[in-house]
C-alpha positions in Angstrom: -17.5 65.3 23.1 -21.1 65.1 24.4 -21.3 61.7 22.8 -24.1 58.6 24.7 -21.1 56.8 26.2 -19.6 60.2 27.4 -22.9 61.3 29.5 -23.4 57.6 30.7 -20.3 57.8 32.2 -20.5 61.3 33.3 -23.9 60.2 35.2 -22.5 56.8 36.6 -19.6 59.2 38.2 -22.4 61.5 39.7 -24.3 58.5 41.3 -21.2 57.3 42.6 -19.9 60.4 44.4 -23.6 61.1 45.5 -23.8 57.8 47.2 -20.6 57.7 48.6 -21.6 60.7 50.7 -25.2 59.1 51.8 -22.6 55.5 52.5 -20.5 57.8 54.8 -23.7 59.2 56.9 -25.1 56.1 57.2 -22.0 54.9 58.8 -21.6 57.7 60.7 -24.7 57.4 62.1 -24.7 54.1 63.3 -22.3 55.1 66.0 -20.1 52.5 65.8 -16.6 53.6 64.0 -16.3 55.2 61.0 -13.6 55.2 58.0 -10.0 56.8 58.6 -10.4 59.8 56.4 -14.0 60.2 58.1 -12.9 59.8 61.6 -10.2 63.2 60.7 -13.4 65.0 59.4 -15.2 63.9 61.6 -12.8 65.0 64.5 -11.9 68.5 62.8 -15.7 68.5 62.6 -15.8 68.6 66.4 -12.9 71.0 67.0 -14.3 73.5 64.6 -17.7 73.4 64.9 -18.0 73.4 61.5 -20.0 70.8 58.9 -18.7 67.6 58.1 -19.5 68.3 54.9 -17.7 71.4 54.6 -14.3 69.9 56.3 -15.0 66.7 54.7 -14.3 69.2 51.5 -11.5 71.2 52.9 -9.8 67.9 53.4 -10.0 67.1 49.7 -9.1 70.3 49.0 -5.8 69.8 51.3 -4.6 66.2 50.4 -5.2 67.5 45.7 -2.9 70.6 46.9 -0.8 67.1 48.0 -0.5 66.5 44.3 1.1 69.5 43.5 4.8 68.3 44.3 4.1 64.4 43.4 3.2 65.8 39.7 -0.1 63.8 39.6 -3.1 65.2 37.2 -6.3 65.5 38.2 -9.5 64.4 36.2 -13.0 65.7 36.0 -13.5 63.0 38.5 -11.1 63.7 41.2 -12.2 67.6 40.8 -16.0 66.6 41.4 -15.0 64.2 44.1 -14.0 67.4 46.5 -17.0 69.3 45.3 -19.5 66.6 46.0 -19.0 63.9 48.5 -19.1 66.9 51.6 -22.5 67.9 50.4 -23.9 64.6 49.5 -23.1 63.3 52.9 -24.1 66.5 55.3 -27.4 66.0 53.4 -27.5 62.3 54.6 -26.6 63.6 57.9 -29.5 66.1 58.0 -31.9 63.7 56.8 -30.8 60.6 58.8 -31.6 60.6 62.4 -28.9 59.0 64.9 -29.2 55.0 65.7 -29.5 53.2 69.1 -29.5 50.0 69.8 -26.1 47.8 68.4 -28.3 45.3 66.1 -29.5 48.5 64.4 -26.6 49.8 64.5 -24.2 46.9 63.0 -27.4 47.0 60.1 -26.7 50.4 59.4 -23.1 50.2 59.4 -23.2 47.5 57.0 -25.6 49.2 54.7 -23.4 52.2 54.5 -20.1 49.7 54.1 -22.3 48.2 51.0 -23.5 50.9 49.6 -20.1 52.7 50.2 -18.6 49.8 48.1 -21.1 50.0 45.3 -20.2 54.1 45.1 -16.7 53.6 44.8 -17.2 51.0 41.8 -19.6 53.6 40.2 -17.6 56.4 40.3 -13.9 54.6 39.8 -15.2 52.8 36.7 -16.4 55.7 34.9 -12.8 56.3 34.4 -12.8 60.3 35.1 -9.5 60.1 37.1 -8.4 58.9 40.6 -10.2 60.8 44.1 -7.5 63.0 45.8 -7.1 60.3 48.3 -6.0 58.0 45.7 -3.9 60.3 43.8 -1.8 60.7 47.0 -1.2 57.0 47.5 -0.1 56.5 43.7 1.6 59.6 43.7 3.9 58.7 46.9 4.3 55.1 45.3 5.5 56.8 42.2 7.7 59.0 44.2 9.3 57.1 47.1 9.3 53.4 45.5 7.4 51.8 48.2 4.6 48.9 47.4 0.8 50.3 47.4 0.0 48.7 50.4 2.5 50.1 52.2 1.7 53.7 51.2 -1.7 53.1 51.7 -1.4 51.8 55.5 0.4 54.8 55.8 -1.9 57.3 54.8 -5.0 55.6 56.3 -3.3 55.4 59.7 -2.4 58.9 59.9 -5.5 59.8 59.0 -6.9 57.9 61.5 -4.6 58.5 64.4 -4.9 62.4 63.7 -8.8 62.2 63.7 -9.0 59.5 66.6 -6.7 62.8 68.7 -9.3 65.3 67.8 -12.3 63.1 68.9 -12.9 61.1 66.0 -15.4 58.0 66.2 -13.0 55.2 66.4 -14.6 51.6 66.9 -15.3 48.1 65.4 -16.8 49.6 62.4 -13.3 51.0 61.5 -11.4 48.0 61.9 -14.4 46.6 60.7 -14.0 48.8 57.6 -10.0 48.5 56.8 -10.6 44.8 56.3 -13.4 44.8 54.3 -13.7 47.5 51.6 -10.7 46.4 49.8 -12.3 42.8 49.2 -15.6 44.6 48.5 -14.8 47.1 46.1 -12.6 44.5 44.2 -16.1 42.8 43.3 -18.0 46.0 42.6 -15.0 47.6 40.3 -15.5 45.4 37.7 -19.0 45.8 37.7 -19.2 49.3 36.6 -15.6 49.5 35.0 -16.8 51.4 32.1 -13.3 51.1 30.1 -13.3 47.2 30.5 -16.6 46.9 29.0 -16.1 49.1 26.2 -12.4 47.0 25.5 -14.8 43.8 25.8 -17.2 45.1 23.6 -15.2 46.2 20.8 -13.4 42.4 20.9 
């Protein structure tokens, strides 16, 4: 099982899920929006006065329970995903101090979109199964015979307007963010789709 492609993969999925978590403090820190599914951790963050990390857990705790009636499976990867990403980005948080001054700012934000980008190719292409958030908007696709995109608004906007309610950071970096990881990660997925180069390779 162990075998060299096996633990290459199993480490590319690590990277990925630990720099996902840096990406999201980064953006978070630069003060000026944040993701949907951040902005409703972010905002239960507030309400609670707990971690974003932990809640940013609870969350993908909540949305895999999600699976449950949509019959989806989860992977190694989607099961690591809720373990990890909450502590990887509370320690980014506790490490990175906040940023003033907007051409900081927009730098930071755009290194965390980036690097957020590069994460989600990593840990996608070692093929270890879809994140919960993922799993949902197949899942409802599968179920309810609506396109992806529509599914996927969906889900993104009611994360977003719940998380915007509870105090959420809602600003250019969000719209900033909806149009521009889809484009981004579709260069960075092929990068580090494990699967595709193994298929290539054995041509």
């Amino acid at each position: 099982m162990f075998t060299p492609a096996f633990v290459t993969r199993l480490l590319q999925l690590l990277l990925g899920l630990f720099l996902f978590g840096i990406a999201s403090s980064l953006m978070i820190r630069a003060g000026i929006g944040i993701a949907p599914w951040d902005v409703l951790s972010q905002g239960i963050s507030l309400r609670s006065g707990w971690s974003f990390g932990l809640i940013t857990n609870l969350v993908g705790v909540a949305v895999l329970l999600m699976w449950l009636p949509l019959r989806q499976k989860p992977g190694l990867g989607t099961v690591l995903n809720v373990l990890l990403i909450g502590p990887s980005a509370q320690l980014g948080l506790s490490i990175l101090p906040p940023v003033s001054g907007l051409l900081w700012q927009v730098l930071v934000f755009v290194a965390g979109l980036l690097l957020l980008a590069i994460a989600t190719g990593l840990y996608i292409g070692a093929n270890f199964g879809p994140g919960p958030r993922d799993g949902l908007m197949t899942g409802l696709h599968a179920r309810s015979g609506w396109t992806i995109w529509k599914v996927r608004t969906l889900i993104e906007a009611t994360a977003l307007a719940i998380g915007w309610w509870l105090g959420g950071n809602v600003g250019i970096g969000t719209l900033a963010f909806a149009v521009l990881i889809g484009p981004l990660c579709g260069i960075t997925l092929p990068l580090f789709d494990r699967r595709a180069a193994a298929m290539a390779t054995a041509r």
